[in-house]
C-alpha positions as a Markdown table, in Angstrom:
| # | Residue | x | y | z |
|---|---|---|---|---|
| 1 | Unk | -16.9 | 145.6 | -80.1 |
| 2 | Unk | -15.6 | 144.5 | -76.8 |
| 3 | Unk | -14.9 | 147.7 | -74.1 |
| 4 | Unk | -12.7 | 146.1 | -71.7 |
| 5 | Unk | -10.9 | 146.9 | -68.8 |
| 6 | Unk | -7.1 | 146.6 | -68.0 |
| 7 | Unk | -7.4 | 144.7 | -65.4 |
| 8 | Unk | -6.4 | 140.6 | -65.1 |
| 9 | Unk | -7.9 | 138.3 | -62.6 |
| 10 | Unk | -5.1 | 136.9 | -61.4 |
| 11 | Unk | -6.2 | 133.7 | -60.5 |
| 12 | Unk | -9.3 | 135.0 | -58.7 |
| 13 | Unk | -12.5 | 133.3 | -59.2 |
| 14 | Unk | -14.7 | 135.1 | -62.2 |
| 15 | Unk | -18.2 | 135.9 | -62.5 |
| 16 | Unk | -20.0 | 136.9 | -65.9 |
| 17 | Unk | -23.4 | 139.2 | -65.1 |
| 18 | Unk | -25.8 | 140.4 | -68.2 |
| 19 | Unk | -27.3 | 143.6 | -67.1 |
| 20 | Unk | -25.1 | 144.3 | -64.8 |
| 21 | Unk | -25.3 | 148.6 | -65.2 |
| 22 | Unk | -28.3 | 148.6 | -62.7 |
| 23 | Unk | -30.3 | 146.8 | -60.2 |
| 24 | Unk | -29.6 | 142.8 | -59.4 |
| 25 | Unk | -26.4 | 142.8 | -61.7 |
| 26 | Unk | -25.1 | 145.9 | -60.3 |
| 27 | Unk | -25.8 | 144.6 | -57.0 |
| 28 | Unk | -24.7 | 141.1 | -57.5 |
| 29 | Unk | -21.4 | 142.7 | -59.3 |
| 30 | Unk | -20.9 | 144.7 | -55.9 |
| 31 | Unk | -21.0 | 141.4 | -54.0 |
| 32 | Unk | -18.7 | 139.5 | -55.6 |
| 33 | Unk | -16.3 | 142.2 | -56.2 |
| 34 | Unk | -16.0 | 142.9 | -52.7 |
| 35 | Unk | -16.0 | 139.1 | -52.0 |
| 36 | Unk | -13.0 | 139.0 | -54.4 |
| 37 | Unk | -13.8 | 137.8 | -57.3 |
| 38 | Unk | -13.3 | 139.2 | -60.4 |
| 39 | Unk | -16.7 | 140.3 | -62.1 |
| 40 | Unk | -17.3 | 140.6 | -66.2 |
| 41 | Unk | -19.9 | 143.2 | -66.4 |
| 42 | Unk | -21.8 | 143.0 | -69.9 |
| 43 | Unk | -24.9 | 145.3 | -70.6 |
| 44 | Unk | -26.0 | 147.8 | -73.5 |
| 45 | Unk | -26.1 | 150.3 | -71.5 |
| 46 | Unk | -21.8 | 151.9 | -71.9 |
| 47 | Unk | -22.5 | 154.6 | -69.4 |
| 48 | Unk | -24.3 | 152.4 | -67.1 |
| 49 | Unk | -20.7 | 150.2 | -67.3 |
| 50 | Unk | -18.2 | 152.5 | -66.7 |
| 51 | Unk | -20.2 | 153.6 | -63.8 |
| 52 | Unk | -20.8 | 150.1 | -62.8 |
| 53 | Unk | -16.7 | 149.7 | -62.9 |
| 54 | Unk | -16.3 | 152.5 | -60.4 |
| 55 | Unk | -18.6 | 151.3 | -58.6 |
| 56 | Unk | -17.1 | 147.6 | -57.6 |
| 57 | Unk | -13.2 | 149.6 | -58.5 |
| 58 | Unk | -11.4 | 149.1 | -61.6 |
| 59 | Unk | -9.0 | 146.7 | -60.4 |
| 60 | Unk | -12.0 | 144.1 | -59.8 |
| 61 | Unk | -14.0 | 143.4 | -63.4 |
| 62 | Unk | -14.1 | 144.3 | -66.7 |
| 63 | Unk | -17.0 | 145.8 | -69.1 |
| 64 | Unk | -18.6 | 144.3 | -72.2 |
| 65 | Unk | -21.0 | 145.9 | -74.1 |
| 66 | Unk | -23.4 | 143.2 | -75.0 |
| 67 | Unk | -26.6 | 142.7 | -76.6 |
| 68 | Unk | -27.8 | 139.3 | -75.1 |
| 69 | Unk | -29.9 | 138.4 | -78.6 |
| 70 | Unk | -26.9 | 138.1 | -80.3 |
| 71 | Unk | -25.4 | 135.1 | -80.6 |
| 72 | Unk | -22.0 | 136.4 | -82.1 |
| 73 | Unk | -21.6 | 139.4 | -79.5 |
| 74 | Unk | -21.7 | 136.7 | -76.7 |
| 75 | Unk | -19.0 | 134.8 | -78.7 |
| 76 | Unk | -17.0 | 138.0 | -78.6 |
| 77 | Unk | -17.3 | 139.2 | -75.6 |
| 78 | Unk | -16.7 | 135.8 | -73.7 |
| 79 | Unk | -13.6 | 135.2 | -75.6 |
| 80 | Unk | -12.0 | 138.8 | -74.2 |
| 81 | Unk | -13.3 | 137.9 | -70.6 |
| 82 | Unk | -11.5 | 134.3 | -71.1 |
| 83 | Unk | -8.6 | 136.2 | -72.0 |
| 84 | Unk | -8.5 | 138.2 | -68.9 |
| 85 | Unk | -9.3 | 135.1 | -66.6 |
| 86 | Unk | -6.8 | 132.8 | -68.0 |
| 87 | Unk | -9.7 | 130.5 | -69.3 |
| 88 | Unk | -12.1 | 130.5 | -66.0 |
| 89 | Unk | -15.7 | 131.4 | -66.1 |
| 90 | Unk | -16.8 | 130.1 | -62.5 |
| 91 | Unk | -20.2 | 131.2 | -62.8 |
| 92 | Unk | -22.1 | 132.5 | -65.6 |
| 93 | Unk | -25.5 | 134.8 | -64.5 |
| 94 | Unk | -28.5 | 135.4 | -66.8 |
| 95 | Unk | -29.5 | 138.4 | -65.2 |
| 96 | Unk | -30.7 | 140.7 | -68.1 |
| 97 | Unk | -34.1 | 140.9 | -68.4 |
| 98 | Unk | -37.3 | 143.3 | -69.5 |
| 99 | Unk | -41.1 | 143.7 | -68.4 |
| 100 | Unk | -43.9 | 145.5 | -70.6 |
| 101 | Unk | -46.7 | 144.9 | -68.4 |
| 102 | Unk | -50.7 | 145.0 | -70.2 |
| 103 | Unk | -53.2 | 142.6 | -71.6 |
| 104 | Unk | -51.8 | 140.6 | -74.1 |
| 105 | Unk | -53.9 | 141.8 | -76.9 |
| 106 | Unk | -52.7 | 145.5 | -75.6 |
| 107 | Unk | -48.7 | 144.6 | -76.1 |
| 108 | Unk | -47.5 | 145.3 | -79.0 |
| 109 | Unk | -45.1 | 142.4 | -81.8 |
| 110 | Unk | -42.2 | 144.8 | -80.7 |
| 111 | Unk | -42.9 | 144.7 | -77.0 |
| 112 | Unk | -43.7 | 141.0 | -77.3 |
| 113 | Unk | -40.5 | 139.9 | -79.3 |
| 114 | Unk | -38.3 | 142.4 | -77.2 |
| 115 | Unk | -39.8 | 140.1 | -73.8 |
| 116 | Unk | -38.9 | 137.0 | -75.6 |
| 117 | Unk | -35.7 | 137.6 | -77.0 |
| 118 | Unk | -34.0 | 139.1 | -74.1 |
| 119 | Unk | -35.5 | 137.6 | -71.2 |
| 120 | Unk | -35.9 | 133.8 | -73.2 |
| 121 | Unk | -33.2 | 133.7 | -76.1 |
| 122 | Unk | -30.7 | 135.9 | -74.1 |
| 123 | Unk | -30.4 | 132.8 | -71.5 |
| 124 | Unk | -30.2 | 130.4 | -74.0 |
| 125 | Unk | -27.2 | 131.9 | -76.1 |
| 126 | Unk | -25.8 | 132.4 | -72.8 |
| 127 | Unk | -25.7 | 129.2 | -71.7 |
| 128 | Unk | -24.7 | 128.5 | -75.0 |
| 129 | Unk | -21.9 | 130.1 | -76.2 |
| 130 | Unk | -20.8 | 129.6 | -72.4 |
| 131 | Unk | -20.6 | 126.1 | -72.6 |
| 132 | Unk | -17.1 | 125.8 | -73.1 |
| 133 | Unk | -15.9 | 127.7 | -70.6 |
| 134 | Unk | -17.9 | 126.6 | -68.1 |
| 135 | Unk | -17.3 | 122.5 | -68.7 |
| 136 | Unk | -13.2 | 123.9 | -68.8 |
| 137 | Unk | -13.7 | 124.9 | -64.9 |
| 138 | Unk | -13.8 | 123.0 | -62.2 |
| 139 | Unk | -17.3 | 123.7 | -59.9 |
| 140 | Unk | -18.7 | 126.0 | -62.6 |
| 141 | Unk | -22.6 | 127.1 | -61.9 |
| 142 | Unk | -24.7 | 128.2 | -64.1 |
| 143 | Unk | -27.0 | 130.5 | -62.6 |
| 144 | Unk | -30.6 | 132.0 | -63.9 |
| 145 | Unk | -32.7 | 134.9 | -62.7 |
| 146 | Unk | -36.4 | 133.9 | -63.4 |
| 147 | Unk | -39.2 | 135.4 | -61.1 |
| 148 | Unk | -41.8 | 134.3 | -59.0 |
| 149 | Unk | -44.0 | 135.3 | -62.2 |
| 150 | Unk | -42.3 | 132.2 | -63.5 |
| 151 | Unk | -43.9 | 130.4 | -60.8 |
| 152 | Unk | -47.2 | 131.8 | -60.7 |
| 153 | Unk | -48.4 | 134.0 | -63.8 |
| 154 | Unk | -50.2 | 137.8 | -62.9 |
| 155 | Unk | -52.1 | 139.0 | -65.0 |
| 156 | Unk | -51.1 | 142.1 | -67.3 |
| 157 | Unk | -47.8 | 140.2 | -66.8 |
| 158 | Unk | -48.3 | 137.1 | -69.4 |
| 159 | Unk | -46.0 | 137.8 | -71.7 |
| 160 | Unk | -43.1 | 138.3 | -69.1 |
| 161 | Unk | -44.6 | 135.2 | -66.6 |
| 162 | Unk | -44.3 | 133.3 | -70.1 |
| 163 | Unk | -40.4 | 134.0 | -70.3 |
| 164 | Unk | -39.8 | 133.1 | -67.0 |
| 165 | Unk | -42.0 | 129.8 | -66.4 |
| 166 | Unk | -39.5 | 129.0 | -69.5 |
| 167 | Unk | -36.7 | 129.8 | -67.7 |
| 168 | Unk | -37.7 | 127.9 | -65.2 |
| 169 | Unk | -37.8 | 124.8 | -67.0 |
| 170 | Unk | -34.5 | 125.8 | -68.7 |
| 171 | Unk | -32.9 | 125.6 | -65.4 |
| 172 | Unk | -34.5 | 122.5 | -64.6 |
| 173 | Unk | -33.4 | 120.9 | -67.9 |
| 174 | Unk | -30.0 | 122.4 | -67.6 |
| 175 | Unk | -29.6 | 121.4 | -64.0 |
| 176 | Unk | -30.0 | 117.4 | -65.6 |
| 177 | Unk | -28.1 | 118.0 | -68.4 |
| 178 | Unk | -24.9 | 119.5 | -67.4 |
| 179 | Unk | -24.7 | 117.6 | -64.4 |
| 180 | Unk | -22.9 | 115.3 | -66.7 |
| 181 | Unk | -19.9 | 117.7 | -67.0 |
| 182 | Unk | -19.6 | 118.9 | -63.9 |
| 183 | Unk | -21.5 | 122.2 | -64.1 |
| 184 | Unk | -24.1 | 123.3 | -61.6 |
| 185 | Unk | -27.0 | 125.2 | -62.3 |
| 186 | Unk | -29.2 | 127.3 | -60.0 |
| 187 | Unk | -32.8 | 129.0 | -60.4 |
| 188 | Unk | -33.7 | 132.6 | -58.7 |
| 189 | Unk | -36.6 | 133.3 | -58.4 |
| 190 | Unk | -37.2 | 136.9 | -56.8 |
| 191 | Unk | -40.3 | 138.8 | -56.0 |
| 192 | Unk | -41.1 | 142.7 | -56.8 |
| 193 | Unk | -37.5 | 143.9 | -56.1 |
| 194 | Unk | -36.8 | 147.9 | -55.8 |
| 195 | Unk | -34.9 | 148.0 | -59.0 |
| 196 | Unk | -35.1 | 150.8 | -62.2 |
| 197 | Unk | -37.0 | 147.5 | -63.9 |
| 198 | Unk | -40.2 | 149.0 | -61.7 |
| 199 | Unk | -39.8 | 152.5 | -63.2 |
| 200 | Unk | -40.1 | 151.1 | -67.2 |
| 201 | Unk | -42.7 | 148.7 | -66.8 |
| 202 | Unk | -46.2 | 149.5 | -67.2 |
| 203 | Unk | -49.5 | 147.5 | -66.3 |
| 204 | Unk | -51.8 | 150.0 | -68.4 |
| 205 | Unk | -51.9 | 153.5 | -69.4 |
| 206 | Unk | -48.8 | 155.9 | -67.9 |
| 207 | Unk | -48.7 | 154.3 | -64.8 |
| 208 | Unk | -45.4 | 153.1 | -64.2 |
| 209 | Unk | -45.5 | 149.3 | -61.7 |
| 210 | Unk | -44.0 | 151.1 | -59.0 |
| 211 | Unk | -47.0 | 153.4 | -59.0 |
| 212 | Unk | -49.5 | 150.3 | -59.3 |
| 213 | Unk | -47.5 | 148.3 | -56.5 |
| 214 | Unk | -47.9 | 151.0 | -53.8 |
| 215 | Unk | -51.3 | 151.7 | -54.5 |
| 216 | Unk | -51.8 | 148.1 | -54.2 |
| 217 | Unk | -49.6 | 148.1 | -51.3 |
| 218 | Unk | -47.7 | 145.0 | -52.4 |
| 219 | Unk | -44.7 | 144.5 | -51.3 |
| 220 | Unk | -41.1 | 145.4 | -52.9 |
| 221 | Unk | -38.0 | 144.2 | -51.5 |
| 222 | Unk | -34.8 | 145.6 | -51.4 |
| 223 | Unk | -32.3 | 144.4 | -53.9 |
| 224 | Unk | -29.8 | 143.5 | -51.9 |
| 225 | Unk | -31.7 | 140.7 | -50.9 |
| 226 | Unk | -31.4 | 138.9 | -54.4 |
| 227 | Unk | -27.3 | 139.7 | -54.9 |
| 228 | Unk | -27.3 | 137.8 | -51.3 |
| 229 | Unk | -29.6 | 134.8 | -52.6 |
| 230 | Unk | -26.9 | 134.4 | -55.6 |
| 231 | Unk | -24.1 | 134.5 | -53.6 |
| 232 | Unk | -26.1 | 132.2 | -51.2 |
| 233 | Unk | -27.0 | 129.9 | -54.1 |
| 234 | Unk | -22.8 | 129.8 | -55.4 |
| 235 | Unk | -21.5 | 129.0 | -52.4 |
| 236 | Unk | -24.0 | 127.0 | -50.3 |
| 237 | Unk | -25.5 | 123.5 | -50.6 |
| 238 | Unk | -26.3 | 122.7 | -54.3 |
| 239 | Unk | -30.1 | 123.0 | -54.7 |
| 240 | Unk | -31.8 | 124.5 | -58.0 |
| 241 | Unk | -34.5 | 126.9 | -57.1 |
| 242 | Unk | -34.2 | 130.0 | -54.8 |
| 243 | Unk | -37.3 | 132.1 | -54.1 |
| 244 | Unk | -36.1 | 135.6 | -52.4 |
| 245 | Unk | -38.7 | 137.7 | -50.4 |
| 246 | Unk | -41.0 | 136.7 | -47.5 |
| 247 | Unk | -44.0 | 137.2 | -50.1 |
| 248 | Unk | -42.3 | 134.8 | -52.9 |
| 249 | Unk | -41.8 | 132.0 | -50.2 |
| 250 | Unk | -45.4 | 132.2 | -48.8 |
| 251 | Unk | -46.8 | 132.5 | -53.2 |
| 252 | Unk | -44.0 | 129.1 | -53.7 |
| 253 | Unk | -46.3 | 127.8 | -50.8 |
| 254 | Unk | -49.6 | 128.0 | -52.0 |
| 255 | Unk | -49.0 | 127.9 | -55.4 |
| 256 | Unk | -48.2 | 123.9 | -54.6 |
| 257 | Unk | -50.9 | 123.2 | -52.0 |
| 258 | Unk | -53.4 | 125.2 | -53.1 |
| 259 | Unk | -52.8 | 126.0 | -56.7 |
| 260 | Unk | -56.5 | 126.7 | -57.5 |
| 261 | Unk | -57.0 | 129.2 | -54.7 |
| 262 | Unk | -54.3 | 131.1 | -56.3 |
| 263 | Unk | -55.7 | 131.1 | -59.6 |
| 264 | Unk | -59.0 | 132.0 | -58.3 |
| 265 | Unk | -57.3 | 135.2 | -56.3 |
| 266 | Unk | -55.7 | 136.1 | -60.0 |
| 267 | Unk | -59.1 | 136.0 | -62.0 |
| 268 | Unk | -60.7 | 138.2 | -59.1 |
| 269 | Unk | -57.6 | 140.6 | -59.3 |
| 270 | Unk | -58.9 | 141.2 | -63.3 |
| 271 | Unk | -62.5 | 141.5 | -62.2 |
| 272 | Unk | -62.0 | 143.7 | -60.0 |
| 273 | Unk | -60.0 | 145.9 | -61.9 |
């Protein structure tokens, strides 16, 4: 069932974020909002929404519980956002997304179907049930949230690297296809950003990735830094694939010069282990 706020667009541009109770969503949904747009924020989490509401002010979105594996709940919900933006969906983001870090042979089916279904099917019956609404207004984009892990795959990560290389090439594909009604599509591709994403995933044992990051001292970037890349990405030149954080541009780098000295530096980050 659709939770909805009162509020109508009123001819303001619209902007429809999956996972949008914490972290990139939340932040993205704060950027638009206070750009002016009017912001559809869909997660599971109903506490996380209301909050999320407040956050950006009532007068500015509306909530949508949503599931993003279910086909018929993206239906549902897009039909009462439509409702509320006379028929505009300027920009639909894929933003939901999970991590369950460990060898592969250490994950278990649930933590393995829960990566691809969210982070791999949830984009697809995004794009979609979107469809519609998108090809119905003018200068829609499309836009994904992958990962540099789509780019190059860590280790303890291949399950999640998996699901983004594949939203990677949906984006690609997409960006071809749609062209021929008008839509744009866009590709973001972040590095470790300081979102609650760190505090659930886990490389091995109890130790959370934040945890493994700092002792690794890699770097983590603030999340602002990604909403500011998609509004970047909306509003500037058209061009598919953003990398955000010094460390993803410098990885984009060598992972197209000097693709086997990065794979070497990702075996000896196993051995070493």
């Amino acid at each position: 069932m659709a939770a909805s706020g009162k509020a109508q667009s009123s001819g303001r541009r619209s902007i429809f974020i999956t996972g949008a109770a914490s972290g990139i969503g939340l932040s993205t949904a704060r950027r638009f909002a206070s750009g002016g747009w009017f912001v559809g924020l869909a997660d599971i989490d109903q506490k996380g929404l209301a909050a999320a509401l407040e956050a950006i002010g009532p007068g500015n979105g509306s909530t949508h519980r949503l599931d993003v594996r279910h086909r018929s709940a993206w239906k549902a919900e897009l039909a009462v956002f439509a409702k509320l933006t006379d028929g505009r969906l300027d920009v639909l983001l894929n933003n939901a997304g999970v991590a369950k870090g460990g060898y592969l042979e250490a994950q278990s089916a649930e933590e393995v179907d829960l990566q691809v279904d969210v982070n791999l099917k949830g984009v697809l019956n995004g794009c979609q049930a979107s469809f519609d609404l998108l090809c119905a207004t003018p200068g829609a984009i499309v836009v994904n949230v992958a990962s540099v892990a789509g780019l190059v795959a860590p280790p303890r990560m291949s399950v999640y690297a998996a699901t983004k290389f594949a939203v990677r090439g949906l984006s690609e594909a997409l960006e071809a296809e749609f062209s021929r009604v008008g839509v744009g599509v866009r590709c973001v591709m972040p590095w470790f950003i300081d979102t609650p994403l760190l505090d659930k995933a886990r490389f091995s044992g109890n130790e959370d990735l934040r945890v493994s990051l700092r002792d690794q001292k890699v770097p983590v970037y603030p999340v602002e830094q990604v909403s500011d890349a998609i509004w970047a990405a909306v509003h500037g030149k058209p061009q598919l694939h953003h990398l955000v954080g010094g460390q993803a541009k410098q990885i984009g780098l060598l992972s197209r010069f000097l693709p086997e000295m990065v794979r070497k530096q990702l075996q000896r980050q196993v051995e070493a282990l």
